[in-house]
LUMSE-649303 format. One record per residue: x, y, z of N, C-alpha, C, O in turn; chain; residue number from 1. Coordinates in steps of 0.001 Angstrom, whole numbers. Each point is the difference from the previous one (the first is absolute). Example, Ala and Ser with C-alpha at 12.3 -4.5 7.8 and 13.67 -1.06 7.14 Angstrom:
     npx     npy     npz    capx    capy    capz     cpx     cpy     cpz     opx     opy     opz c   k
   13190   -5690    7800    -890    1190       0     900    1200       0    1036     -19     665 A   1
   -1386    1069   -1385     820    1190      60    -770    1090     730     509    1108     169 A   2
***
This chain:
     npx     npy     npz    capx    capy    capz     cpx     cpy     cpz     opx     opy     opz c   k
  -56964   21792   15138    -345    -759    1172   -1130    -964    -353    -869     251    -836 A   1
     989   -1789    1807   -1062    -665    -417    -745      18     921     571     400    1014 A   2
   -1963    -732    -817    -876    -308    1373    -946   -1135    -755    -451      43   -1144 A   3
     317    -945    2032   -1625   -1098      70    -698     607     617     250     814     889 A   4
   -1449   -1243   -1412   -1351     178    1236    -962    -880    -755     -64    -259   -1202 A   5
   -1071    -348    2787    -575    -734    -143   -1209     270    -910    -160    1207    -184 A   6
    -777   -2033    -464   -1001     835    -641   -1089   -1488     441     263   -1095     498 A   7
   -1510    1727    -963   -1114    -380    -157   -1105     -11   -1291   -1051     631    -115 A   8
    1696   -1587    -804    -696    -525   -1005    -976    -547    -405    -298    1191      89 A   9
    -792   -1928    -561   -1012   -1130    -787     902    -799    -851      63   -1215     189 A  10
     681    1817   -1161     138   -1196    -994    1053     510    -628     422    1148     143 A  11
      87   -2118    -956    1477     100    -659    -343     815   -1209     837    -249    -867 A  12
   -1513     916     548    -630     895   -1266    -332    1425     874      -4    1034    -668 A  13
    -184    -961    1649     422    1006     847     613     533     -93      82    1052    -633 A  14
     897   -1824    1515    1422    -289      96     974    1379    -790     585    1030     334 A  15
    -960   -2020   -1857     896     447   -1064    -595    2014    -186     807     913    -175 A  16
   -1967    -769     256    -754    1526     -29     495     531     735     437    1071    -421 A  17
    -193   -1314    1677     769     786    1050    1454      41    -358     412     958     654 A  18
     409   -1362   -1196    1011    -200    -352     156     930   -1061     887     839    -149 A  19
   -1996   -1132    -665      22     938   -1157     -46    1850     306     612     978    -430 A  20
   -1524   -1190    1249    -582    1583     811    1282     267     669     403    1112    -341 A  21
     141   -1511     900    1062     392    1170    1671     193    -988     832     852     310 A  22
    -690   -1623   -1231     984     431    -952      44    1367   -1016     878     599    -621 A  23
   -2468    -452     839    -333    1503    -876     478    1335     934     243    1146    -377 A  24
    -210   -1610    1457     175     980    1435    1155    1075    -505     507    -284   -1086 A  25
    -164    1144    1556    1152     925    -184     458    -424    1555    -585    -277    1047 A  26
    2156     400   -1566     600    -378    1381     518   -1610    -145    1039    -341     564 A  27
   -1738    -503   -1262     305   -1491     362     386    -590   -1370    -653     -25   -1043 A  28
    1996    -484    1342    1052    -377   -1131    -355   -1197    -198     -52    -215   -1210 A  29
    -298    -929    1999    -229    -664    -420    -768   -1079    1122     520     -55    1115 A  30
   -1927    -935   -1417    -794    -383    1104    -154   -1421    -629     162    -126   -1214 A  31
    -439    -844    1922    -518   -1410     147   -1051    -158     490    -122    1030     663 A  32
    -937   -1727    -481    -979    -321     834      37   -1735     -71     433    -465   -1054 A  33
    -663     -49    1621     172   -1503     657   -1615    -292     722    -552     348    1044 A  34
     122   -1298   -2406   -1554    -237     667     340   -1143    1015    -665      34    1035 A  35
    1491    -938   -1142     124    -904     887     463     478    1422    -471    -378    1073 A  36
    1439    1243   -1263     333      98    1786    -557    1376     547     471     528    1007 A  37
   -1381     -53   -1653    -340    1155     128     631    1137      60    -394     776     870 A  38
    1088    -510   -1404    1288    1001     377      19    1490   -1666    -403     -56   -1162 A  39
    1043    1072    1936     113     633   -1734    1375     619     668     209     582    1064 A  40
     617    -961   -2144    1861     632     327    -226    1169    -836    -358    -200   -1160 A  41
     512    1386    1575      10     761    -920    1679    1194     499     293     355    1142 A  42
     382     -61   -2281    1437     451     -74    -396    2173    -606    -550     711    -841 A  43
    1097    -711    1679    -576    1706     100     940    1039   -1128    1221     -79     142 A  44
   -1585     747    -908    1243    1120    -271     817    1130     476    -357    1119     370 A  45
    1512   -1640    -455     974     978     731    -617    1421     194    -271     913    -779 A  46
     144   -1110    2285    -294    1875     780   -1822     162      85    -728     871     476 A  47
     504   -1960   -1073   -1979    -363     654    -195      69     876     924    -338     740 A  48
   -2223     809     -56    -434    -125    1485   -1076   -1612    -116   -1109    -241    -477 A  49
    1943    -409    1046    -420   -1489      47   -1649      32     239    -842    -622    -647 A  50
     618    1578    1824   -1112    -280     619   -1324     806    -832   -1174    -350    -125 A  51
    1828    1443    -321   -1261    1020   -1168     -29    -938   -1008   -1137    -222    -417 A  52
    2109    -456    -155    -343    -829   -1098    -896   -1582     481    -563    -859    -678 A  53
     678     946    1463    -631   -1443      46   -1295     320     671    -858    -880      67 A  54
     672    1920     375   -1633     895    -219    -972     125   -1015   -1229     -34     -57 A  55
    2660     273   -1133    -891      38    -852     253   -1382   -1126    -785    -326    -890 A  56
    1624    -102    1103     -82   -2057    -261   -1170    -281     496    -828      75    -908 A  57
     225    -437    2161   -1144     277     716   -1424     100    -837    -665    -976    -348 A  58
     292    2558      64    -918     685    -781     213    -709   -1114    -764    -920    -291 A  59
    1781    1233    -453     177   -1343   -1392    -557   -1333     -52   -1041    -218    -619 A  60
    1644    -639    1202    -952   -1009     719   -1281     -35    -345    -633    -565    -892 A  61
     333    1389    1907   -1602     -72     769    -777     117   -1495    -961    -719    -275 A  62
    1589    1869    -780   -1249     773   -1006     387   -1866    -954    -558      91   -1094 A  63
    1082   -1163    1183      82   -1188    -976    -943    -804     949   -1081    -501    -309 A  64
    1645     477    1418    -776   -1445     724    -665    1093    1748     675     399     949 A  65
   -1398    -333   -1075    -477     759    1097     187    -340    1336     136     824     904 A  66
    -125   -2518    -724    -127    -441     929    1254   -1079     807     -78    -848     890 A  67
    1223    1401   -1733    1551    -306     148     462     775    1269    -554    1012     430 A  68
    1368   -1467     -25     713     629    1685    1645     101    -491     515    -822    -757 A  69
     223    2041    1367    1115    -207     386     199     779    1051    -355    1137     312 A  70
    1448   -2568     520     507     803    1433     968     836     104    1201    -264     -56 A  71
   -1617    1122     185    1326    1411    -260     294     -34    1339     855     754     463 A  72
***
């Protein structure tokens, strides 16, 4: 399954850290982040709980760029 959600970035070097953090995630096959439209597509692995994983996409995040947002 795929889902967007909106995020809250600084900069296109961000961007790419959160991307990086959130691809390390268990659970997530495969993620984008989009500094321009603000957005991160991220594609889940078969039988994931979308929402525990992107909790801890989230926490991932946060421990690269502290002050990054996503709207879950």
């Amino acid at each position: 399954m795929r889902k967007s959600y909106n995020i809250e970035v600084d900069c296109a070097n961000c961007a790419n850290k959160m991307e990086e953090a959130a691809a390390k995630t268990a659970g997530v096959k495969a993620v984008t982040v989009n500094f321009m439209t603000l957005k991160m597509n991220v594609e889940f692995e078969e039988g994931s709980d979308e929402k525990a994983v992107m909790q801890e996409v989230l926490k991932n995040c946060k421990k690269v760029e502290d002050d990054c947002e996503i709207y879950l």
